[in-house]
C-alpha positions in Angstrom: 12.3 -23.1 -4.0 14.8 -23.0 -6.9 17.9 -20.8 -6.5 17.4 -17.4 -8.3 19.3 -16.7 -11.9 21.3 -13.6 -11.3 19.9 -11.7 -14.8 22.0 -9.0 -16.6 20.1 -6.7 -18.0 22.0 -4.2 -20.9 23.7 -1.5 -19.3 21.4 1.2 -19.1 22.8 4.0 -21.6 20.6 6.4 -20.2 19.2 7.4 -16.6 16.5 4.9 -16.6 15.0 2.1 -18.9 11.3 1.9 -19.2 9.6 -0.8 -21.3 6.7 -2.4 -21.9 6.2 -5.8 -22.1 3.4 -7.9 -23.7 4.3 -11.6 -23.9 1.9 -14.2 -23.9 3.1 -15.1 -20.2 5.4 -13.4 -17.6 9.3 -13.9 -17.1 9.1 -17.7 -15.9 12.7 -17.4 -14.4 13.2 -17.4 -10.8 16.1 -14.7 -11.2 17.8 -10.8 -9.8 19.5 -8.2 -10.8 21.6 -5.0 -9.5 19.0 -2.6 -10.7 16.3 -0.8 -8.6 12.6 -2.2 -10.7 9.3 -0.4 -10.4 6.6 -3.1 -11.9 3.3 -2.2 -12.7 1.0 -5.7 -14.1 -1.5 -4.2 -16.8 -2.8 -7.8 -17.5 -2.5 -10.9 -16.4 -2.5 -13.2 -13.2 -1.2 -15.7 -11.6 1.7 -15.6 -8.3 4.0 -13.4 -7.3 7.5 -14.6 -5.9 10.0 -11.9 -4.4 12.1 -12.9 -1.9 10.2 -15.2 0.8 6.9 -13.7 0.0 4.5 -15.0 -1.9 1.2 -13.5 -2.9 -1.3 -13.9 -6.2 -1.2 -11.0 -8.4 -4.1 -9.3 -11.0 -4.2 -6.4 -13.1 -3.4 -3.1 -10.9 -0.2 -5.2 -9.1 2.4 -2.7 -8.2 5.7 -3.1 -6.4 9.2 -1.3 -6.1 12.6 -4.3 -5.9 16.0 -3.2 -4.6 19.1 -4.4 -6.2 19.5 -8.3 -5.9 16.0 -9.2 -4.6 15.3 -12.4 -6.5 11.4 -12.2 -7.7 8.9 -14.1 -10.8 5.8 -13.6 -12.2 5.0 -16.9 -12.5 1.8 -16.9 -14.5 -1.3 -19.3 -14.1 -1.0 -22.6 -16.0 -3.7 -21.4 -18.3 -1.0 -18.7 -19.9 1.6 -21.8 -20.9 -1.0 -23.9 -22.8 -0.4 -24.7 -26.5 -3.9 -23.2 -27.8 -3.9 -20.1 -25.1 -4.6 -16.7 -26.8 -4.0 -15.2 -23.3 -1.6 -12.4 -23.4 0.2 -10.8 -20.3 0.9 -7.0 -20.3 2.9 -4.7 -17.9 5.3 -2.1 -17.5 8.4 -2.1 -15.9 11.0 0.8 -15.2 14.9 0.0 -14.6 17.3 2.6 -13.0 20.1 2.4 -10.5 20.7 4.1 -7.0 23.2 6.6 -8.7 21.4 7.2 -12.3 21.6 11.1 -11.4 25.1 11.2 -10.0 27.1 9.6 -7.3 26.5 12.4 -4.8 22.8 12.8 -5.5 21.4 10.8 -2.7 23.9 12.0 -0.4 22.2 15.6 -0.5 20.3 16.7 2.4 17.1 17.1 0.2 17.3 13.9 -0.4 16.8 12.3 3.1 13.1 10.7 2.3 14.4 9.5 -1.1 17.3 7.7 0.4 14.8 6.1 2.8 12.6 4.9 0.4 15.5 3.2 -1.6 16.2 1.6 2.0 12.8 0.6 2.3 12.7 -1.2 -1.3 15.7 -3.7 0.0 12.8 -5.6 1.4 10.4 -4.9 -1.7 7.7 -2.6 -1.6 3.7 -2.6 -2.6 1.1 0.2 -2.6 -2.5 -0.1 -2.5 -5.4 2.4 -2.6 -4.9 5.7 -4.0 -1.0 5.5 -3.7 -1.5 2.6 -6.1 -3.9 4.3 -8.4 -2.2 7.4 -9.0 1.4 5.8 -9.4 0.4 3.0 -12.2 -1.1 6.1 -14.3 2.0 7.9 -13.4 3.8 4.5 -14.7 1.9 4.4 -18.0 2.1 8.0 -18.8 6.0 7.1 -18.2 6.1 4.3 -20.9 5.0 6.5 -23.2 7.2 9.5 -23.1 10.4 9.3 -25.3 13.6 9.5 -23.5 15.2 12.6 -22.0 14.1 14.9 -19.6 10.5 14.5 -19.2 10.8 10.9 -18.5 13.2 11.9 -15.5 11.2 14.4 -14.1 7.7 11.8 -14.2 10.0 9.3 -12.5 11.1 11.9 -10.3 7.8 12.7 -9.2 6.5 9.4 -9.0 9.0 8.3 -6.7 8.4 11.9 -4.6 5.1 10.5 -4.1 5.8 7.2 -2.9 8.2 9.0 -0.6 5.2 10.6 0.9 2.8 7.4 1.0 1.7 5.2 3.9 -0.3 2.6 2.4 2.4 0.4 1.6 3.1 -2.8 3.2 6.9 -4.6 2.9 6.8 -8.1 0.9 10.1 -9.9 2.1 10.0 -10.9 6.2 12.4 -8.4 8.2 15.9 -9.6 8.0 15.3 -11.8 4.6 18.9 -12.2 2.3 19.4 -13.6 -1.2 21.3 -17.0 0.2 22.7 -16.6 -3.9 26.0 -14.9 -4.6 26.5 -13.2 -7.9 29.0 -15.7 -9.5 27.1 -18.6 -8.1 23.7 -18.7 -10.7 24.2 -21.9 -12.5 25.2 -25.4 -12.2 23.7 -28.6 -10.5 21.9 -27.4 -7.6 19.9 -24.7 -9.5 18.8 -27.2 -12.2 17.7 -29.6 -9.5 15.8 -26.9 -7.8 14.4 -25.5 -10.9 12.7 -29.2 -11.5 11.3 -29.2 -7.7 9.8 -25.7 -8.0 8.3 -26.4 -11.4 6.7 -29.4 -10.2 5.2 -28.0 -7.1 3.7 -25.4 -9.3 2.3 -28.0 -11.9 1.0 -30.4 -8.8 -0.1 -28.5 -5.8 -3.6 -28.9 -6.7 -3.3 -33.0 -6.0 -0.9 -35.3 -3.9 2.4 -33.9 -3.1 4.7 -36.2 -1.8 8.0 -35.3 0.2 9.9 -38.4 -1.0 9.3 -37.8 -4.8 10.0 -34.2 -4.0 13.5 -35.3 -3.0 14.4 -37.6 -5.4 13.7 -34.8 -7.9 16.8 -32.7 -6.2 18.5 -35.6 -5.7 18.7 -35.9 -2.1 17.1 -37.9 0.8 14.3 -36.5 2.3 15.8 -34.6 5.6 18.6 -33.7 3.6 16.2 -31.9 1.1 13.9 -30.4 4.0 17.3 -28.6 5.4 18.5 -27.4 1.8 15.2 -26.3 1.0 15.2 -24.2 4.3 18.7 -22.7 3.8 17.5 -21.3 0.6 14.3 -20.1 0.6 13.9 -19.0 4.1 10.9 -21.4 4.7 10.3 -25.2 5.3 8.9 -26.8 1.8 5.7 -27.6 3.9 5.1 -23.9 4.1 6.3 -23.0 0.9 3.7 -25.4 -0.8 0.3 -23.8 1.8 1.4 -20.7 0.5 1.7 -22.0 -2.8 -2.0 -22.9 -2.1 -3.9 -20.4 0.0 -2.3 -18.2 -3.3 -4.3 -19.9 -5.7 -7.2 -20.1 -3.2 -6.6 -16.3 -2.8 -8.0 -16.2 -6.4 -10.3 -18.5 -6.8 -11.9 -16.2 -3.6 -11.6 -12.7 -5.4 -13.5 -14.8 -8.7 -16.6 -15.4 -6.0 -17.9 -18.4 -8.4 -17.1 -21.5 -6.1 -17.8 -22.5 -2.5 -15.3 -22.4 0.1 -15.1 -26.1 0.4 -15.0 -26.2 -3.4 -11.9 -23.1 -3.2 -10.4 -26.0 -0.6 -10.5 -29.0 -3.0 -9.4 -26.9 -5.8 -6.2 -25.8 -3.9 -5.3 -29.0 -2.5 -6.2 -29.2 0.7 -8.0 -32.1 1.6 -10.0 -31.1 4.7 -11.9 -27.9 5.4 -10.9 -27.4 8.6 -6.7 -27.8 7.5 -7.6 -25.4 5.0 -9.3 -22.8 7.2 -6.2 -23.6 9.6 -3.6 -22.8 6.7 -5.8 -19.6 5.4 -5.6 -17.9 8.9 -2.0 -18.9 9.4 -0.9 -17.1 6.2 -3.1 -13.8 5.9 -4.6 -13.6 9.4 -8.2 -14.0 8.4 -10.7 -16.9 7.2 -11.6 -17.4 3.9 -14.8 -16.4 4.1 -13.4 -13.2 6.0 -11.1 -12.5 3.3 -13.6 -12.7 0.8 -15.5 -10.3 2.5 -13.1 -7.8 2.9 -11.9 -7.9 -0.3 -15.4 -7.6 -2.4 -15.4 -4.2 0.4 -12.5 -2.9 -1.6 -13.5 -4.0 -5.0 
């Protein structure tokens, strides 16, 4: 996976910064930042990236980043096509630990706060009501004006989510940004950038190691290790999950067979496919399926 672009946002002049976005596709850069982000996807889909997780995201997608957690959007191919009058919409609230003072967190009161901020290190996700009563909470948020009122929403949003339990972490226990702060540019992020582009634009087909390598530059085993280093994965994993994502979808669309969902994603046996599906979210396809037209 490419190396993350550390991204500096504008110094927040007030407490927090709330915007919404409507692009024709997300943020395509692999990137992080020091600021706390609350995300709430509106429109859209495609995968989610944050840290070593990754995960295909729809309308309703909600998730809370610690400082320096590198995460994209990466939107399907369908939202990058020269005649597409597809349009991506969310809304997205910057702050930092200390945007109501130094000492605030430190206050007793503030023990379940400073917890949740802990928790968000790893990145964060609700579902359920949690999730339901948080992205209205976001979009009445977005369209307050700064000052006051905009605190106190955030501050009650986040006294909710302090009082949740159906949340699930994203990144694996113990995950790290391998990229420093002053090291975001340069040779090996442009070589990785071309590698995770192309495993993006090809997973559906033939994927070969060898031309894999000679897109970073490097030999074969000397690209397996790099790419492990950095991503916290081996590329064999990082491209199944890569594929059970877009399977993920084509399974919530319910318009294509399972060995169709299989071909489609790039796997070229049933059985390897129904072998990688379990490995990554603990159930079979058809399972999965099931379970989530349950919660639909």
């Amino acid at each position: 996976m490419k190396k993350p672009v550390r991204k500096d946002l504008e110094p927040l002049s007030a407490s927090l910064s709330v915007m919404r976005l409507t692009e024709p596709h997300f943020d395509p850069n692999w990137h992080f930042h020091p600021h706390y982000q609350l995300f709430l996807v509106e429109e859209g889909v495609g995968t989610r990236f944050i840290g070593d997780s990754i995960r295909p995201f729809g309308a309703g997608d909600l998730v809370f980043l610690g400082p320096n957690l590198p995460h994209l959007w990466r939107s399907d191919q369908s939202y990058f096509d020269r005649d597409s009058q597809l349009m991506t919409k969310g809304v997205v609230v910057y702050f930092t630990e200390d945007f109501l003072g130094h000492d605030f967190l430190n206050r007793p009161e503030m023990a379940l706060l400073r917890q949740l901020f802990g928790q968000a290190h790893r990145g964060l996700e609700w579902t359920g009501p949690t999730r339901q009563r948080a992205s209205a909470a976001l979009q009445a948020l977005s369209h307050q004006p700064p000052g006051l009122g905009q605190v106190l929403t955030l501050l009650t949003l986040l006294h909710d989510l302090t009082q949740a339990t159906d949340y699930r972490f994203l990144t694996s226990l113990g995950y790290t940004n391998p990229v420093k702060a002053h090291t975001v540019d340069g040779p090996a992020y442009r070589r990785m950038q071309l590698v995770h582009d192309y495993v993006l634009d090809h997973f559906s087909g033939e994927l070969s190691l060898t031309t894999v390598a000679d897109l970073a530059g490097m030999t074969p085993p000397a690209f397996c290790r790099y790419f492990k280093t950095h991503a916290n994965k081996t590329f064999s994993d990082f491209v199944a999950e890569i594929r059970i994502g877009h399977a993920r979808k084509l399974l919530m669309n319910d318009m294509m067979s399972i060995a169709q969902i299989s071909d489609e994603s790039g796997f070229r046996t049933l059985s390897n496919f129904n072998r990688q599906f379990r490995r990554v979210t603990g159930k079979t396809p058809s399972a999965y399926a099931r379970t989530y037209r349950q919660l639909d």
